[in-house]
N, C-alpha and C positions, 0 to 999 in steps of 0.2 A: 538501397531502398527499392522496392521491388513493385508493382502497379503503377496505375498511372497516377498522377499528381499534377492535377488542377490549379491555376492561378484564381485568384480571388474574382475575377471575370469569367472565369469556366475556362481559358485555354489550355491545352496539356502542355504541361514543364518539360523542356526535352533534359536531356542527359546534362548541362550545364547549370539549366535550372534549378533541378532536383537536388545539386551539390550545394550550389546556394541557398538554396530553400532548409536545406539539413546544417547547413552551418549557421542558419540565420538562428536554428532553435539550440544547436550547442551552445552558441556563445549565451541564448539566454539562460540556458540552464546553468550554466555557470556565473553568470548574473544575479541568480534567484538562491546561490548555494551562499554568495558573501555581500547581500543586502535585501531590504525590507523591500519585500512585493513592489508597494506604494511609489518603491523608488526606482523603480526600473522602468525608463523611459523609452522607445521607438528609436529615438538619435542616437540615445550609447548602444543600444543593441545593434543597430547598425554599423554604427561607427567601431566597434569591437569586430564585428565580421568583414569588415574590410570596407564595408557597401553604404550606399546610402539610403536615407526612410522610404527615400519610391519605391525601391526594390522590394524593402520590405512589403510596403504596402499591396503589391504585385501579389507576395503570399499569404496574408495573414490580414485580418481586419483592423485588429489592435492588439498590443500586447495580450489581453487577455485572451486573443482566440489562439494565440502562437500557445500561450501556457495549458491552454484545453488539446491542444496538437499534444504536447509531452506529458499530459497526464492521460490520454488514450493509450499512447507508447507503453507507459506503464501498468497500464491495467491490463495488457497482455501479457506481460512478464508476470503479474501479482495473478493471473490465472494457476500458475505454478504453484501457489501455496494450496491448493488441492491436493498436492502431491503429500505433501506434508499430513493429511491424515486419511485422507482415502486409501484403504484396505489395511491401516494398521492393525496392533491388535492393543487392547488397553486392561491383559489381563495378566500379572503375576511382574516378573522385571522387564517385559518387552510394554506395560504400560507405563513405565518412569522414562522409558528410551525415546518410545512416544509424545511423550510430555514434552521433554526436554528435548525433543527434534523441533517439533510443533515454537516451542519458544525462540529455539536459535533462530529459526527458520523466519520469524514473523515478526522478529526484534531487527534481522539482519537486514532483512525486503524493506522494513521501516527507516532503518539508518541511511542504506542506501540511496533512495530516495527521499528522504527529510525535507529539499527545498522545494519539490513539488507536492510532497505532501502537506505540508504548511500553505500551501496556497489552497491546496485542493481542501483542506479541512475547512481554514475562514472563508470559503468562496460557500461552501457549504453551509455556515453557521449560517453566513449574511441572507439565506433561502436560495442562492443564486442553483437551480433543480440540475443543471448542466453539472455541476460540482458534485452536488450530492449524490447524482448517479453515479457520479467516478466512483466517490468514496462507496458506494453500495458495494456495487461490481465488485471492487477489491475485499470487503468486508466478507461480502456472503460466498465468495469463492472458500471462505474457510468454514463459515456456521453453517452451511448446506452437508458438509462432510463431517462435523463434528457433530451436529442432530442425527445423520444417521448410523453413529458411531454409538449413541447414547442410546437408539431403539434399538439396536443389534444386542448390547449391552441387558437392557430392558427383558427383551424374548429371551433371552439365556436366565434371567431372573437375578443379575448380578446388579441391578438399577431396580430402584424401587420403582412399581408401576404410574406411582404420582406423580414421580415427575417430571415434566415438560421437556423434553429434550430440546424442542425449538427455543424456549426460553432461556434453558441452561447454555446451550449453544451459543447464542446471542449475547447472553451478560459475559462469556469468557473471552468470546472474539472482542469485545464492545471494552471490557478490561485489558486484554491485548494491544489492542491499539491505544487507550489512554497512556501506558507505560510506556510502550514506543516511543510515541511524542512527547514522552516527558523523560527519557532515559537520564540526560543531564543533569535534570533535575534533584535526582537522586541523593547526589552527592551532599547535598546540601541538608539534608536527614541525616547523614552518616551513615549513607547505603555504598557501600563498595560497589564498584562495577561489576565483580567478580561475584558477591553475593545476589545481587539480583535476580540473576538467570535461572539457580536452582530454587529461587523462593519460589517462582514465579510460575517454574512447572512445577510446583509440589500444590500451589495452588490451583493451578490446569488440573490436575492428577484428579485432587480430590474433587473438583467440580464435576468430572466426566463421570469418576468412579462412585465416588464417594467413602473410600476408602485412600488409607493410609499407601506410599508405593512399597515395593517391594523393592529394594536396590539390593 
């Protein structure tokens, strides 16, 4: 952990702290990965990290300011899904490549973190604005690169001029994330795991494009 790192009273964490204070939010994150938000209390988090609730108390207001700690963490990591379409190209078969980067790439960031994103989503349903920034940040680090993938797109005359790019951008990130957190779910449609993935960029494909890919 690198900067400094404040207790809940403003004093700086030294080197001892800082271990504690990083173990107090693994063990929740592994708390949040095999039970409901609702049921994760202050004394098992504690009691899992070796330590007892003062300590915690020391870093963290309440469970949920510790979960707003690990969904910041993440939204620096989920900066990375930029990479994923900034300076592609989305014409001929390096647009199906794209496609289907863009999905691994946005299905994987979501599995990865599933137990904080499930907090981060209902904390956001419930208006909680703390939340909803989270999910922003992570959202638009992909619709900000894929709008200007669709006006590039546009100016070359390969995108009809009516359409929206910010719009189109947004309904395919805003459907990206609905799949995500419904990957599981899947199954129970009679969607194979394995078919999913190419449906899903061939849907990306034709959103951005509006054409058929070239594979």
């Amino acid at each position: 952990m690198t900067g400094q790192v404040r207790t809940v009273d403003g004093r700086v964490a030294g080197r001892r702290g800082q271990a504690t204070r990083q173990k107090l939010l693994d063990c929740l994150s592994e708390m949040l990965s095999a039970s409901p938000y609702r049921d994760v209390k202050v004394i098992d988090v504690a009691r899992k990290a070796g330590t007892s609730p003062a300590t915690f108390y020391q870093y963290f207001p309440d469970v949920e300011g510790a979960v707003l700690e690990l969904a910041e963490e993440m939204t620096k990591e989920g900066r990375g899904l930029t990479e994923l379409v900034a300076g592609r190209s989305w014409v001929g078969k390096a647009g199906w490549q794209s496609a289907e980067e863009l999905v691994e790439g946005f299905l994987d960031f979501w599995r990865r973190h599933d137990a904080i994103l499930r907090v981060v989503d209902l904390g956001a349903a419930e208006g909680d604005k703390r939340f909803y920034k989270i999910r922003m940040k992570i959202l638009s680090s992909v619709t900000g690169s894929l709008t200007d993938s669709i006006k590039e797109l546009q100016a070359k005359g390969k995108v009809d001029k009516d359409v929206s790019p910010a719009a189109v951008a947004g309904s395919l990130v805003v459907m990206l994330s609905g799949v995500a957190s419904h990957q599981k779910g899947f199954t129970t449609w009679g969607v194979k795991q394995a078919e999913l993935r190419p449906n899903l960029a061939l849907l990306v494909h034709l959103g951005i494009t509006g054409r058929k890919p070239a594979r």
